[in-house]
N, CA, C and O of each residue as an XYZ file, in Angstrom:
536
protein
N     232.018     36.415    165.523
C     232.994     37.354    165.081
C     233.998     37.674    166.184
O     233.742     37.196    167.289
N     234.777     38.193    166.090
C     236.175     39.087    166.452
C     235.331     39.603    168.261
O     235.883     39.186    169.280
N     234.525     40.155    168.333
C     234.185     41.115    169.369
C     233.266     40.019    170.201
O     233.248     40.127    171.427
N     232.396     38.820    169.478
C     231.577     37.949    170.224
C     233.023     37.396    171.023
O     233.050     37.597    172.237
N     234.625     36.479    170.185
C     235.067     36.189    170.534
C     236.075     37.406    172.288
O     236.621     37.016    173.321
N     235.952     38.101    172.007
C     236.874     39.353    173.049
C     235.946     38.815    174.187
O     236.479     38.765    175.296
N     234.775     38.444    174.104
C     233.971     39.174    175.028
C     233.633     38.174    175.304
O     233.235     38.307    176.462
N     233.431     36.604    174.851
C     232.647     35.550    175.409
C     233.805     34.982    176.363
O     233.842     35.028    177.593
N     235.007     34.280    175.216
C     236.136     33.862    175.381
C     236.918     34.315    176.218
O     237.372     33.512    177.033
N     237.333     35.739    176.300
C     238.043     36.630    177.254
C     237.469     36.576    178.699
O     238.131     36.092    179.617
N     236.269     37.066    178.871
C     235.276     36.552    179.956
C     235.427     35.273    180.809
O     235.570     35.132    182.024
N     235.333     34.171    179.553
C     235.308     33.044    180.262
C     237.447     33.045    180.990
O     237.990     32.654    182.024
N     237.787     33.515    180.085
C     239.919     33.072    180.355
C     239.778     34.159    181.375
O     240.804     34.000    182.037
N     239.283     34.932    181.783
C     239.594     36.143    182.994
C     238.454     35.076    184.273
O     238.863     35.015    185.432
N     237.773     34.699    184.085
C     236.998     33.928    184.992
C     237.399     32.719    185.703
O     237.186     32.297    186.839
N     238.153     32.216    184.515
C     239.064     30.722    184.787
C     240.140     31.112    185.909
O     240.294     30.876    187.107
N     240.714     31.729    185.047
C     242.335     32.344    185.527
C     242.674     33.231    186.135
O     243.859     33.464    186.371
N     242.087     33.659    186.375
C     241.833     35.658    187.018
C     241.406     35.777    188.545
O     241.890     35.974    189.659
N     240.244     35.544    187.927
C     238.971     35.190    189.138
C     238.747     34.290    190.083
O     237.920     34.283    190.994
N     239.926     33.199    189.643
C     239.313     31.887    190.949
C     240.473     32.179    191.622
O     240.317     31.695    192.744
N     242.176     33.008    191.519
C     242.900     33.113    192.476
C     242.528     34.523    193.204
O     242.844     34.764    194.369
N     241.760     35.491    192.299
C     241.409     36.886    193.236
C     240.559     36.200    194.538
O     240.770     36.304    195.746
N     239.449     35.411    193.750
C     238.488     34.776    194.875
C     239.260     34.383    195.948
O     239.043     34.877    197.054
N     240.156     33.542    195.776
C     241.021     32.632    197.117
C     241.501     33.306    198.094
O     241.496     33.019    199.291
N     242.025     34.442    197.438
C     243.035     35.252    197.757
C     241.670     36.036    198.614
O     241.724     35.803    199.821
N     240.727     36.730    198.282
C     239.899     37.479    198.685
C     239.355     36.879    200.336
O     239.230     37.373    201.456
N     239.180     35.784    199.812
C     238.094     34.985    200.733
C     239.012     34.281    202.133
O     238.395     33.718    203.037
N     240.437     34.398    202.152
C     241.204     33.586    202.977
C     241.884     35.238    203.636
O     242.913     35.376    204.298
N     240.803     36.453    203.134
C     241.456     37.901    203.941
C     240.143     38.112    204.754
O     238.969     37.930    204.432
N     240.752     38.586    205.991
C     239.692     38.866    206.579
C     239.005     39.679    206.482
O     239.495     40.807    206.432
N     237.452     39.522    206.402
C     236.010     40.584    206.019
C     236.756     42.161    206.429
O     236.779     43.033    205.561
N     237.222     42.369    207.515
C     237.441     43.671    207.955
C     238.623     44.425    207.170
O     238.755     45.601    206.832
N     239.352     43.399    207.028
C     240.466     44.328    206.045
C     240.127     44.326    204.465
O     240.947     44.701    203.626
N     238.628     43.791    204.100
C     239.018     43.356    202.974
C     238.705     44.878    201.810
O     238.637     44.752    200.587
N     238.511     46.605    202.750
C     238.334     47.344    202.215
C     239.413     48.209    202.790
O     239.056     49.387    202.775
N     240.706     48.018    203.332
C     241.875     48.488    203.369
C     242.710     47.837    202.251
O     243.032     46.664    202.063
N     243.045     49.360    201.334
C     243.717     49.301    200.341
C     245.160     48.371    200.489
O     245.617     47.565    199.679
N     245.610     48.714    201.593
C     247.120     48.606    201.778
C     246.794     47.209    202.089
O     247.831     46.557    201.969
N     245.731     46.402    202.465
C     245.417     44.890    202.746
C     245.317     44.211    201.585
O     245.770     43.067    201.572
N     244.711     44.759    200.373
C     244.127     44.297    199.477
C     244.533     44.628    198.043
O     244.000     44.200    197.020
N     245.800     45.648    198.168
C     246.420     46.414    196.287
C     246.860     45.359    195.757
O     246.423     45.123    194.630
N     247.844     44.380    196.349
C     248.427     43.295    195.599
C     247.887     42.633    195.083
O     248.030     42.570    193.862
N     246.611     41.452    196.038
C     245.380     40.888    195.079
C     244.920     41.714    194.016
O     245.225     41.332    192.886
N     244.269     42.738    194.118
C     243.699     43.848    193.234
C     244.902     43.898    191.679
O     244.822     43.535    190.506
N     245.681     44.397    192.331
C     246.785     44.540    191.165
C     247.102     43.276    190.457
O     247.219     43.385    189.236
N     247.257     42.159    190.949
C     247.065     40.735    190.521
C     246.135     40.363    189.474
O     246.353     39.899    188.355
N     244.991     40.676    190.098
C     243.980     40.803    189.123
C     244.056     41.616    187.823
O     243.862     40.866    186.866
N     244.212     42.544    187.555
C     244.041     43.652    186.806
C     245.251     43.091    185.919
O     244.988     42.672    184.792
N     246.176     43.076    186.251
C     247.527     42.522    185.481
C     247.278     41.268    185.044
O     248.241     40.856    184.397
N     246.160     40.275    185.142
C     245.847     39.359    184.960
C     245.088     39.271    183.750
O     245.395     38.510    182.832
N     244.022     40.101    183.735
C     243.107     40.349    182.661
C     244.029     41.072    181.321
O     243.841     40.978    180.108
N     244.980     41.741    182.027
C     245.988     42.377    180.791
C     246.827     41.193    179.763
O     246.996     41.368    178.556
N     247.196     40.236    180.367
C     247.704     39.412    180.168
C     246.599     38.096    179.005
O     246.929     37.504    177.977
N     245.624     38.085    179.585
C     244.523     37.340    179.323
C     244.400     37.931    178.016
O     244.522     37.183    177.046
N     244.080     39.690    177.762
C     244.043     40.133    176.849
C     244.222     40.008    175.475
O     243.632     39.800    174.414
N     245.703     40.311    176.165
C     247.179     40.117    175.083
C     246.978     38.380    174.360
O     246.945     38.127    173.156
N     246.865     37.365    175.511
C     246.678     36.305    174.588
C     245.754     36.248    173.780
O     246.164     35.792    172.713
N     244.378     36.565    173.762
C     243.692     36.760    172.846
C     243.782     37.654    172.020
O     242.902     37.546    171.166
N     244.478     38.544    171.864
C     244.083     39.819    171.094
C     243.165     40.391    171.211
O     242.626     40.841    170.200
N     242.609     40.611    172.474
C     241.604     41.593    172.531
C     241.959     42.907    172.966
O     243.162     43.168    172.984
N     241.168     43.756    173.309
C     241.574     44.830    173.590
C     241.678     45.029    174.644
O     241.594     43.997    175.310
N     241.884     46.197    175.388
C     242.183     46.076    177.192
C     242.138     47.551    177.428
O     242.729     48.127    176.515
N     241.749     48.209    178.144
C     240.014     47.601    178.818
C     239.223     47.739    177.526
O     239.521     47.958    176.352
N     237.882     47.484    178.333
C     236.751     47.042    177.274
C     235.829     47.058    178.166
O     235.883     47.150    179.392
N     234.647     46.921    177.159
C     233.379     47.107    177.784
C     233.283     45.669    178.978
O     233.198     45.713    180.205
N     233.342     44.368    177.982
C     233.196     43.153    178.916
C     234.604     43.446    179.885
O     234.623     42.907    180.992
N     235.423     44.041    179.595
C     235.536     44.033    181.597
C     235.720     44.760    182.691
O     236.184     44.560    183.813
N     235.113     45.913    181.942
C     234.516     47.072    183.003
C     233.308     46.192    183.637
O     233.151     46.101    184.855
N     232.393     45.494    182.598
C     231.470     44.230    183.412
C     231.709     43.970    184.480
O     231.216     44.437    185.507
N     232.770     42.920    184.307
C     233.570     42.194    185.182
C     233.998     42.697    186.358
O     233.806     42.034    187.378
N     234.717     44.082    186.429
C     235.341     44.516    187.531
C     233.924     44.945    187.978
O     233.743     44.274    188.993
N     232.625     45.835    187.733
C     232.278     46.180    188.320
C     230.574     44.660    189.323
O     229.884     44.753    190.338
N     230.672     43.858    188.498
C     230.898     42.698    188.873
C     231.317     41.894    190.592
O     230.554     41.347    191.388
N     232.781     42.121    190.671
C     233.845     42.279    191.028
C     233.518     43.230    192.164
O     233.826     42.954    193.323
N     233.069     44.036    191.923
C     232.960     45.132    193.353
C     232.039     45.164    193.927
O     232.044     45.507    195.110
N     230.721     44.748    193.152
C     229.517     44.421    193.948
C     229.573     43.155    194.525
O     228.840     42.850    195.466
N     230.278     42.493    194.098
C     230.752     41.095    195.237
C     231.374     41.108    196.313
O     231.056     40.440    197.297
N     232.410     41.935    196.233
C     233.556     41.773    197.553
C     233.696     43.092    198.067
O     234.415     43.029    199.065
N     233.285     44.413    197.807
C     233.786     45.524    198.225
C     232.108     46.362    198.288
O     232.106     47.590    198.202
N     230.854     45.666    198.428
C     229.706     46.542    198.717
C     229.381     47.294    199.920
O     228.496     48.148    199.983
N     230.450     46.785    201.251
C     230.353     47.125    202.185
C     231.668     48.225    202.458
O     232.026     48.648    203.557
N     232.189     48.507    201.292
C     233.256     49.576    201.747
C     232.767     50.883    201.384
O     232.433     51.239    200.254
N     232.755     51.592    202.483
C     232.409     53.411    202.406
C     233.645     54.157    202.601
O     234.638     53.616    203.086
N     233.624     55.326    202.257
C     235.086     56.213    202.387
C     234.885     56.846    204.112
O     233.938     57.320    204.740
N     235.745     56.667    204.296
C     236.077     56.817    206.312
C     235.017     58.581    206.154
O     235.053     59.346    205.191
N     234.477     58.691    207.001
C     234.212     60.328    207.133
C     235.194     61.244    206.742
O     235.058     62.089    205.857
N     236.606     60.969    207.715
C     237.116     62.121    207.439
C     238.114     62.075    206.180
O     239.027     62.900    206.167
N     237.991     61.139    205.098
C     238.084     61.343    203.973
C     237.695     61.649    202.572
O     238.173     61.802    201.447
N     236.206     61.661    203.448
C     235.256     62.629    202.601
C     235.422     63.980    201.976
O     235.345     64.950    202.730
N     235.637     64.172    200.720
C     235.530     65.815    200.265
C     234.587     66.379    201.369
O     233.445     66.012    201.645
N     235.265     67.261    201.875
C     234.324     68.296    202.626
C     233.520     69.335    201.654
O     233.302     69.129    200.460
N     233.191     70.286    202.261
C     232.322     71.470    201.837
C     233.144     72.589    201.955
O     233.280     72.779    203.163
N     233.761     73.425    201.324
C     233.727     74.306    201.603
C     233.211     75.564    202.244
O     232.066     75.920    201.963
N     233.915     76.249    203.048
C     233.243     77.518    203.707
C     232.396     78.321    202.550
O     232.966     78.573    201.488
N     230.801     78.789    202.794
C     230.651     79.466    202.164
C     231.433     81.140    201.999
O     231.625     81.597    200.872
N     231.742     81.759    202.990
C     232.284     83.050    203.014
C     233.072     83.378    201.905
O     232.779     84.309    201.155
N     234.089     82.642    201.752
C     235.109     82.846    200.802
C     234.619     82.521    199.275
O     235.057     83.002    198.230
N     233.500     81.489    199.475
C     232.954     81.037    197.832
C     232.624     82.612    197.678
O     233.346     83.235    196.900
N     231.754     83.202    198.247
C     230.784     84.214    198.120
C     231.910     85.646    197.967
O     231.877     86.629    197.227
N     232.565     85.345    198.702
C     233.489     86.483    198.358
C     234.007     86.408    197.192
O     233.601     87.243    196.384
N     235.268     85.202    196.627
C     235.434     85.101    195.173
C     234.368     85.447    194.452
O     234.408     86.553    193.914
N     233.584     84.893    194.331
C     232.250     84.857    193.376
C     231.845     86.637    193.656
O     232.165     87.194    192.606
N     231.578     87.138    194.125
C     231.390     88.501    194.550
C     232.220     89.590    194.360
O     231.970     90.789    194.480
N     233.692     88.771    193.910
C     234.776     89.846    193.553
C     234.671     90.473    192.208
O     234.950     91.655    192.005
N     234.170     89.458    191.095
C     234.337     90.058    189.777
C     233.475     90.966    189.362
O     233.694     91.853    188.537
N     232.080     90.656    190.173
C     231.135     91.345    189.777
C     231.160     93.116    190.771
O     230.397     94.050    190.524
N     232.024     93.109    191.628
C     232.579     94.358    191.579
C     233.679     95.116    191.421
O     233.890     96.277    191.772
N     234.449     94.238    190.784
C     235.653     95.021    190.161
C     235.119     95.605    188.432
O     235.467     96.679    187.942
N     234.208     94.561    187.751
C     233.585     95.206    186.612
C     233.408     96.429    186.317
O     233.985     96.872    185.324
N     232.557     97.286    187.117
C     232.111     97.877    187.256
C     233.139     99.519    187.423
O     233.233    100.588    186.820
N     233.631     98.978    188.396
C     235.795     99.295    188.617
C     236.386     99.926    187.400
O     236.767    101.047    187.065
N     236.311     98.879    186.945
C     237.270     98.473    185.788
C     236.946     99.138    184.824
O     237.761     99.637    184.048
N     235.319     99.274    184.700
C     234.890     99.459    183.335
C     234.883    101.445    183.526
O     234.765    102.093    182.486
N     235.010    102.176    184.836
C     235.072    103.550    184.696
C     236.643    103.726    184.724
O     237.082    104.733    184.168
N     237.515    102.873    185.299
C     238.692    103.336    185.188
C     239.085    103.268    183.560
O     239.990    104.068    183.323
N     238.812    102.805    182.820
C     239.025    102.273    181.365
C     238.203    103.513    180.867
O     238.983    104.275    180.295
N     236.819    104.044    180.868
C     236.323    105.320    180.531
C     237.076    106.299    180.861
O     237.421    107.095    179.987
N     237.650    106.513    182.673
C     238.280    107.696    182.753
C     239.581    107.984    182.046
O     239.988    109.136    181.900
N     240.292    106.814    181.566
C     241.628    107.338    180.550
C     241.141    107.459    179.519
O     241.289    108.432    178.780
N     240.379    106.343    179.269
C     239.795    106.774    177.944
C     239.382    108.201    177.698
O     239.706    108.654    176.600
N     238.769    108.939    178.465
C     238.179    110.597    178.267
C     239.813    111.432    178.432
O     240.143    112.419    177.775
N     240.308    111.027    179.035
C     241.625    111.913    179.445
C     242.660    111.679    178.568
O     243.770    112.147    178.819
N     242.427    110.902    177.387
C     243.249    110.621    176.270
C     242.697    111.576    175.073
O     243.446    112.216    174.335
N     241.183    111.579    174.986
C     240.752    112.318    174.081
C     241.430    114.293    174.423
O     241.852    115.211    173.719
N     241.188    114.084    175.766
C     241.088    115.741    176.391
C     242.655    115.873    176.388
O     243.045    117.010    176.654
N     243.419    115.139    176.193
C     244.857    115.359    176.219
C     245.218    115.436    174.769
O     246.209    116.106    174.478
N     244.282    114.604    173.455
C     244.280    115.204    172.506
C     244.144    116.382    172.134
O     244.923    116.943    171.363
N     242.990    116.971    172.712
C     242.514    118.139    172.647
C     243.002    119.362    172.461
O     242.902    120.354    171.739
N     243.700    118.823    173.596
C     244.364    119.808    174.406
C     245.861    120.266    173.159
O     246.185    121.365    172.710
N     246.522    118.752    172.913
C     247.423    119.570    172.107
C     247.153    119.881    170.577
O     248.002    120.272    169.776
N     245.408    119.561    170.241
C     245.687    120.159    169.231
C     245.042    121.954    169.273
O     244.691    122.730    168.385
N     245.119    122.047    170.672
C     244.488    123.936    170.558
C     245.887    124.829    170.681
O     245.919    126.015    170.351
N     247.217    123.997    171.278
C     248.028    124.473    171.004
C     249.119    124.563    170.159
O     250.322    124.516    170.412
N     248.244    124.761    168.639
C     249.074    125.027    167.579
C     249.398    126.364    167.234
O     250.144    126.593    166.282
């Protein structure tokens, strides 16, 4: 059917065509750059625009399950040794300030909720008030 064909066929035309110039291209960069973006977007983008293309001739769809496969495939091959630098790591935030936000609402509530009683009573008593002076 329709989806054996996306997925056998497509596979194999992204493997043919796709994959043996990413490979070339991959393998003739050196190991050390080969997880600097700015070394490696064009191949990358090559690729990806490749499979789009591949797509389109078949009529399949784009993306898809078979080639989320593929790319991830694809990354356990050539990019297992790339980690994010330390200092581009999400850090941690300071706790102080979490604890403070987080610590603010639960005492302004409290705030909030007598200032809202005290007009509230001083609305009734201001009723009160003008209806004793009739």
């Amino acid at each position: 059917g329709r989806s054996a064909h996306c997925r056998d066929t497509y596979l194999e035309w992204i493997s043919l065509y796709c994959w043996t110039t990413f490979h070339a291209t991959i393998m003739a960069t050196p190991e050390w750059s080969r997880c600097q973006w700015e070394q490696i977007s064009r191949t990358y983008s090559d690729l990806s625009n490749c499979t789009v293309l591949m797509a389109e001739a078949l009529s399949c769809p784009w993306p898809s399950p078979a080639l989320d496969s593929f790319f991830l495939q694809i990354h356990m091959e050539y990019f297992t040794n790339c980690t994010m630098p330390a200092n581009s790591q999400p850090s941690q935030p300071p706790l102080g300030p979490i604890l403070a936000m987080a610590a603010m609402p639960a005492c302004l509530t409290p705030l909030l909720v007598a200032l809202t009683l005290r007009k509230a009573r001083e609305g009734v008593v201001s009723l009160g008030l003008a209806g004793d002076g009739k």
